[in-house]
Structures are given as C-alpha cells and as structure tokens.
C-alpha positions in Angstrom: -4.1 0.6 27.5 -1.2 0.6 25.0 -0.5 4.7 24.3 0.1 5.9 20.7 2.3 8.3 19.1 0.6 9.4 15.7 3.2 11.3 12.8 1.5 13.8 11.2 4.8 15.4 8.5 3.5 18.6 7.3 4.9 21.2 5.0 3.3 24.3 4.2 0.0 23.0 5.3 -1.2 26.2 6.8 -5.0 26.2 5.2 -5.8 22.2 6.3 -3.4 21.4 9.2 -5.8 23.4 11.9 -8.5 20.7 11.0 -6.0 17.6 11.1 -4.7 18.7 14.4 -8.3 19.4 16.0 -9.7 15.8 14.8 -6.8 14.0 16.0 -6.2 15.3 18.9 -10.2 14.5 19.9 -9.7 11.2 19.5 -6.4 10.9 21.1 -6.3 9.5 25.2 -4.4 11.5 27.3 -1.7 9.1 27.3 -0.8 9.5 23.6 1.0 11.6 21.6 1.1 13.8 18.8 4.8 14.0 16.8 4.3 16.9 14.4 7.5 17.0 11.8 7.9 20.2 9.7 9.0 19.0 6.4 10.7 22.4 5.8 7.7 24.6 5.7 7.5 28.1 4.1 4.1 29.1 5.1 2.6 29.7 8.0 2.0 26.1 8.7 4.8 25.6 11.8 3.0 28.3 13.6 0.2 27.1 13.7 1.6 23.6 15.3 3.5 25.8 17.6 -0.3 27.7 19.1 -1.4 23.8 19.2 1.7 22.8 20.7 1.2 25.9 23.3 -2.5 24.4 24.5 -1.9 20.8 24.1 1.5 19.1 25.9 0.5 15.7 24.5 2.3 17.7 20.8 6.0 17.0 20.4 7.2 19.7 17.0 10.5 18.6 15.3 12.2 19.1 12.3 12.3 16.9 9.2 15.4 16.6 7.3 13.7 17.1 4.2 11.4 14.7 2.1 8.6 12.5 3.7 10.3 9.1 3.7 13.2 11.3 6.0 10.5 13.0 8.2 8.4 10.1 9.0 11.9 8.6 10.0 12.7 11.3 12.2 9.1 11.1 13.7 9.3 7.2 14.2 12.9 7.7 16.1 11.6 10.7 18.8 7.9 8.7 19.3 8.2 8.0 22.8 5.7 4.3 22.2 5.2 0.8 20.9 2.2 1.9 18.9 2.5 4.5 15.6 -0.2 6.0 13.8 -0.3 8.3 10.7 -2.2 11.3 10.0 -1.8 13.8 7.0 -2.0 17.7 7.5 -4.9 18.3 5.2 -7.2 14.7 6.2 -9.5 14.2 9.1 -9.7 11.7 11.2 -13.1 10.7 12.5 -14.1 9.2 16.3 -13.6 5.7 16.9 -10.3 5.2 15.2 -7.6 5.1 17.1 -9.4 3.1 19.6 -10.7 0.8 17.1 -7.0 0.2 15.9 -5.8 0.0 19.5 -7.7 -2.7 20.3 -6.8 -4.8 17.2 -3.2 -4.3 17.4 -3.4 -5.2 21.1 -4.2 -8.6 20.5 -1.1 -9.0 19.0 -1.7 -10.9 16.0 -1.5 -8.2 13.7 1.6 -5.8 12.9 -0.6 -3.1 10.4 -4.1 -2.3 11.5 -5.8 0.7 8.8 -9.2 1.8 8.2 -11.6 2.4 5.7 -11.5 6.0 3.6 -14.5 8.0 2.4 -12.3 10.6 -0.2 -13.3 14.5 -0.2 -12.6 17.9 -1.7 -13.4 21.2 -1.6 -13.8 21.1 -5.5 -15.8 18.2 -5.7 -14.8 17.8 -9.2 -11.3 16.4 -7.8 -12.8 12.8 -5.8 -12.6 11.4 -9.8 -13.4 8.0 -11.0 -10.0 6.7 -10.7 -9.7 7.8 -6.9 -13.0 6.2 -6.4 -12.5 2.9 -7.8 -9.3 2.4 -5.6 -11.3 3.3 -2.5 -13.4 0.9 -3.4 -11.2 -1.8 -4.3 -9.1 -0.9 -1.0 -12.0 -0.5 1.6 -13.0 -3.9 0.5 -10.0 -5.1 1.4 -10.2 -6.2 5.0 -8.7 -9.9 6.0 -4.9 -10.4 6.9 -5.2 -13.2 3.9 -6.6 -10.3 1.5 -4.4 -7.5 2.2 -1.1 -10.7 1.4 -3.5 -11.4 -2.2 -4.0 -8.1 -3.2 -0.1 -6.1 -2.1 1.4 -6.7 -5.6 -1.5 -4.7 -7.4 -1.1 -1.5 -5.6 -1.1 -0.1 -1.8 -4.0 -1.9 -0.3 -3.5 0.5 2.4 -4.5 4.3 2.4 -1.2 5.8 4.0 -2.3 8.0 6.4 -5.3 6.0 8.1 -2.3 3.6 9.6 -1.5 2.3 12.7 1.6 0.0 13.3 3.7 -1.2 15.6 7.1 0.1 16.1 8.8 -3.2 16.2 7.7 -4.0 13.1 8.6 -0.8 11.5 11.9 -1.4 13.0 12.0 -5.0 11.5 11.8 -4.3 8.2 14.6 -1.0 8.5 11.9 1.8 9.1 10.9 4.1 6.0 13.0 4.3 3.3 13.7 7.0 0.5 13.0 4.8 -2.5 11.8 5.5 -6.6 8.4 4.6 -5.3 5.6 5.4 -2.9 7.6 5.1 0.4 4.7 3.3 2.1 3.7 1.0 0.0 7.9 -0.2 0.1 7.0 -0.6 3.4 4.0 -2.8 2.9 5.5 -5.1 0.7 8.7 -5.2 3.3 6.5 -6.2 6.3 4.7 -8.5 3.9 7.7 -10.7 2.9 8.9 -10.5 6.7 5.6 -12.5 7.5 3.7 -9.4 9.1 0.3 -9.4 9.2 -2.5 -6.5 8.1 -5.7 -6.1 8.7 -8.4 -3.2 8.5 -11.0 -1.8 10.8 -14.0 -2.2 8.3 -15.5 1.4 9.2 -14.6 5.0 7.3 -12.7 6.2 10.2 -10.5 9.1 8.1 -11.3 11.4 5.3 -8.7 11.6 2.8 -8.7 14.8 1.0 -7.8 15.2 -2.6 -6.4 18.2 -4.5 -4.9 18.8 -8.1 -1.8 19.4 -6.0 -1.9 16.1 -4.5 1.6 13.8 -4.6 -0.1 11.0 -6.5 -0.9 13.1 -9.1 1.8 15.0 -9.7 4.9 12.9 -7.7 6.9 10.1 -10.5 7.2 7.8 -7.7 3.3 7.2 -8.6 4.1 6.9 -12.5 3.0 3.1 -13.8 7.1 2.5 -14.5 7.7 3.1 -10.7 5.0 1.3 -9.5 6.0 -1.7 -11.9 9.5 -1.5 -10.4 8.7 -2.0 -7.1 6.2 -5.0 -7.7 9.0 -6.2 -9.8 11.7 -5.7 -6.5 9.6 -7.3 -4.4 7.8 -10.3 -6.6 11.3 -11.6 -8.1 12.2 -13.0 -5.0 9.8 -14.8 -4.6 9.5 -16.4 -8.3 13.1 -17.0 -8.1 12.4 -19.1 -5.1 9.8 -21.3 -6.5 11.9 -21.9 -9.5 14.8 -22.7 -7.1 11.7 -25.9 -5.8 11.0 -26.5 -9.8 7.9 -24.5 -9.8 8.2 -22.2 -13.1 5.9 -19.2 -13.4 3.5 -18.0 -16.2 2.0 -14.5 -16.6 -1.8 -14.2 -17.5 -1.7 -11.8 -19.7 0.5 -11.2 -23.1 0.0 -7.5 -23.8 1.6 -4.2 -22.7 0.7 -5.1 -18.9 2.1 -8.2 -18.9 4.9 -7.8 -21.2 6.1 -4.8 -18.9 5.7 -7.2 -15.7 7.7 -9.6 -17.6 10.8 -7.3 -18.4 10.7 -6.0 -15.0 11.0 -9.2 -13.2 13.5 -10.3 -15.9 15.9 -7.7 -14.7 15.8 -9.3 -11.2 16.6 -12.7 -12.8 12.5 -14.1 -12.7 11.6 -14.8 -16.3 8.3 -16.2 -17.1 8.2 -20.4 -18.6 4.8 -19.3 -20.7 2.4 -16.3 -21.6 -1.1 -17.0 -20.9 -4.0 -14.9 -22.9 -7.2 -15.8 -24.5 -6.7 -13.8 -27.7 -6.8 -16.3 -30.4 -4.4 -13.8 -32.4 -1.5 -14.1 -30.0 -2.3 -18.0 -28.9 0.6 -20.1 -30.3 3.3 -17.0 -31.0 5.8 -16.0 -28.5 6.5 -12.9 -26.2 10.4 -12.6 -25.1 11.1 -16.0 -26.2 8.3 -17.5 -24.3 5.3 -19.5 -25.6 1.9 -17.8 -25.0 -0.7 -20.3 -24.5 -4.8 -20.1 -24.0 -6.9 -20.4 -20.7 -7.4 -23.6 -21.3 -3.6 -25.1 -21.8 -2.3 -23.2 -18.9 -5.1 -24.9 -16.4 -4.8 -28.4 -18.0 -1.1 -27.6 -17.1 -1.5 -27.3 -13.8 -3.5 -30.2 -13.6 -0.2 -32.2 -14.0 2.1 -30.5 -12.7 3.5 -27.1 -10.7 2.7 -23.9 -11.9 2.6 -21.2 -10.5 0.4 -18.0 -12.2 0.8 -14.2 -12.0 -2.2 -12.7 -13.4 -1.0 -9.4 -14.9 -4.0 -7.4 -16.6 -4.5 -3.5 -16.4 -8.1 -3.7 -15.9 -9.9 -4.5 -13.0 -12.8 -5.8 -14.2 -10.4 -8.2 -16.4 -8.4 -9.3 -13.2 -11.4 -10.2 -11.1 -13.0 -12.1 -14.3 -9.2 -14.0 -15.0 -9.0 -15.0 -10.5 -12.5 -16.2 -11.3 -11.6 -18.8 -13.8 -8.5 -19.7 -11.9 -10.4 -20.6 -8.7 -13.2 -22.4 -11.0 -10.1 -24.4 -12.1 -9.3 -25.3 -8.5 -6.3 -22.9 -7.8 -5.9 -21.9 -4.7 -5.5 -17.8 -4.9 -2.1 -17.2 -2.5 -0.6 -20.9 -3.2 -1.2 -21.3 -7.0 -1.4 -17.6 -8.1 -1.6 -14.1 -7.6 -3.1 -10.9 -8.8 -0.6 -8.3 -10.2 -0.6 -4.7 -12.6 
C-alpha cells in the first residue's frame, strides 16, 4: 500500500480544526501522515494541533511562510511520500476516501484523483444557490475526458477533497502564488502537461461554507481573475492551432465573450469571427471581427477548420450552445470547448 501525506494549512482555525483533524486522522492507515502548516495563526488554532500532535506521531506541525499557495509549498517539500492529499481546517472528511483515492491513483493512470462534495454550514442560510449549482456541475464531473472539457470554465475540482501525486506536482513547478485561485493554476498546469484527473464518484468530504469564506471575499475569485487565468492558459493553445491554419471563433458576442476575447487578445489569440444567435448583432462586428449566426459558423465548419470556444455566462445557455455543436457533428475536446 502506497502511504499518503495529507496538507491540511490552517490559520486561526481554532473553532473547526478539532473536527478536521479527528475525521482525517480516522481514515488515515498507520503508514500515512498528517503535515499540519500554521499559516501564521493568532488564535488558539496551533495548540490545538500541538495536543493532536502530542497523541498522534503520524502529525508532522510546521510553519508556513505566510499565504496558502507558500504553505501548501512548504507542506509539499517536508511530506515524507509519493501520494499527497488535501484537507481544509474547518471541512470533514468522511470514511472511504483516502482509500478510495489510493486505489485509483495506484493504478497509475491517473495523476489527480478528487471526490464528490455535499456543502454545509452552521447557518444554513450560507450553502446558497450559486454554491449549489457548482456542486452540482462539479460532482457530475467524473471522467479523465470531462474534467480536460470542462477546466477552462472554472475549477472542476473542489480543493481540499484532492489527492495527487507528488511527481506530478513537481512536474508542473509545485503551487504557485498567482492573481488567481492557486489550485485551479494548478489544474490547468497539469492539464496542458498531459496529466490526467479523475473523481471517486461518492461525497467523501464535507466542505463547509461561511460568509468568511476566501471565495467570497478573496479577488483572486473575482470574474476578471478568473478570466485571466482561462485567458493564460487557453492562448496557448489557440495560438497553436492558428500556427496549423485552424482560426478560432467565440460563441458568444456579448459581455462574456467580448471579455474572453480581450483577454486572450492580450496573449496574442484573437478570435477570426463572433458567433451568436441574436439577430440584432448577426452581420455587425465585435473588435474588428464579424459575428455570424449558428447556422454560418456550423456550415463553416463543414468546409473547413474551425475551431469554437463557446463563451456564455449561463449554464443553462452553455449546455443548450455544446448541444447544437455536437448535433452539428463536432467533436467536444477536438472541435470545441466550453469556456466563462
């Protein structure tokens, strides 16, 4: 049996971290380990670790140097294995897990192996709609071929139910402090290494949400971030299709598409044509490109290479515009994607 080491940053966790440490810990083999790093607590929080750390030798406490991207380094470069897992100081993790992701990661197919979330709160008026439509849209998202589809619309991976393997964090250049959510910088770097992802399709962590929460109050979560890391990391690859003559389009003309557009422009990837099936904006132009209807773009592509990013803010909108792309006989991966 492959051992893990499982990060678990905290800082000034004191009210939650007694319940993260408990449930991990009772899922944990004897052979694993537990790599606490204070993030520069001021509570009571790094006492508490220190009474666990007392009863339990499979807990190793460090320091952070400040920040999570730096403490989850720090964690990564004392973990004494091949297999990491995450774990956050006010979530729960449930049986099962970290065998379930052991055993997938051990066939060594897969670099990222997460697990489905259930969210909770002790004001229940905090799990919102938003936070449950991305569980949703996330938990559904199992497949090594889904989890490549679905990385440029947002994390398809709930941070903290993650396991990995070190070599592929190593890879990629570990965790990095960036304008946007550290792990999903990571996803979309394993991604364009070739690294594969899948999920254990089981709630195996409860994630908790709070008003204080980082996504809700961090602006490496704001829409302009999260555009300009989809634009760092989609460029590249538009670029190289244009470099094979295989010009892009973006389905969609208004703000979320337009935004996309700039974004990617800025890393040299502008769009041939606008796609949108607003009769108002069909035959005008947005940033010196033609927008065209549905129906052009696909008799396009019937003669020649085309390659379509699908850039809508709603998800009920994405899923109906990958509908009539795959109805069209576009392959979703090859011919297009799904973007925000």
């Amino acid at each position: 049996m492959t051992p893990i080491s499982v990060l678990l940053p905290f800082r000034d966790a004191a009210p939650t971290i007694d319940e993260a440490i408990a449930s991990t810990l009772a899922d944990l083999a004897p052979c694993d380990e537990l790599v606490a790093i204070d993030d520069r607590s001021c509570d009571g929080g790094r006492a508490r670790v220190e009474g666990w750390a007392t009863r339990d030798a499979r807990i190793v406490l460090v320091d952070g140097p400040g920040g999570i991207a730096g403490a989850l380094a720090r964690g990564a470069s004392v973990a004494r294995h091949e297999l990491l897992a995450r774990m956050d100081a006010d979530d729960v993790s449930l049986p099962g897990r970290f065998a379930a992701q052991r055993a997938l990661l051990e066939d060594g197919s897969l670099s990222v192996v997460s697990t489905q979330v259930e969210a909770f709160a002790d004001a229940p008026a905090e799990v919102r709609g938003g936070t449950l439509a991305y569980l949703a849209w996330q938990n559904g998202i199992l497949t090594p071929e889904e989890h490549a589809r679905a990385m440029f619309v947002e994390s398809p991976i709930c941070h903290p139910t993650v396991a990995l393997r070190k070599a592929a964090l190593l890879d990629v250049g570990g965790y990095r402090d960036v304008p946007w959510p550290e792990d999903w910088d990571l996803w979309l770097r394993l991604r364009a290494a070739g690294h594969r992802f899948a999920k254990v399709p089981r709630v195996l962590v409860r994630w908790r949400r709070h008003a204080a929460s980082t996504t809700a109050r961090d602006p490496r979560c704001a829409p302009a971030s999260l555009r300009a890391a989809r634009a760092r990391y989609l460029a590249p690859e538009l670029v190289a299709l244009r470099d094979r003559r295989v010009p892009f389009a973006i389905w969609g003309a208004g703000q979320t598409g337009r935004r996309l557009a700039r974004a990617l422009a800025a890393h040299g990837a502008i769009p041939a044509t606008f796609v949108d099936i607003d009769p108002r904006k069909i035959g005008r132009t947005a940033q010196g490109a033609p927008i065209v209807s549905a129906e052009e773009v696909l008799a396009i592509v019937r003669e020649r290479p085309l390659f379509v990013v699908v850039a809508v803010g709603d998800r009920g909108a994405r899923d109906v515009v990958r509908g009539r792309l795959l109805d069209g006989g576009l392959v979703e991966g090859a011919d297009f994607l799904a973007s925000a």
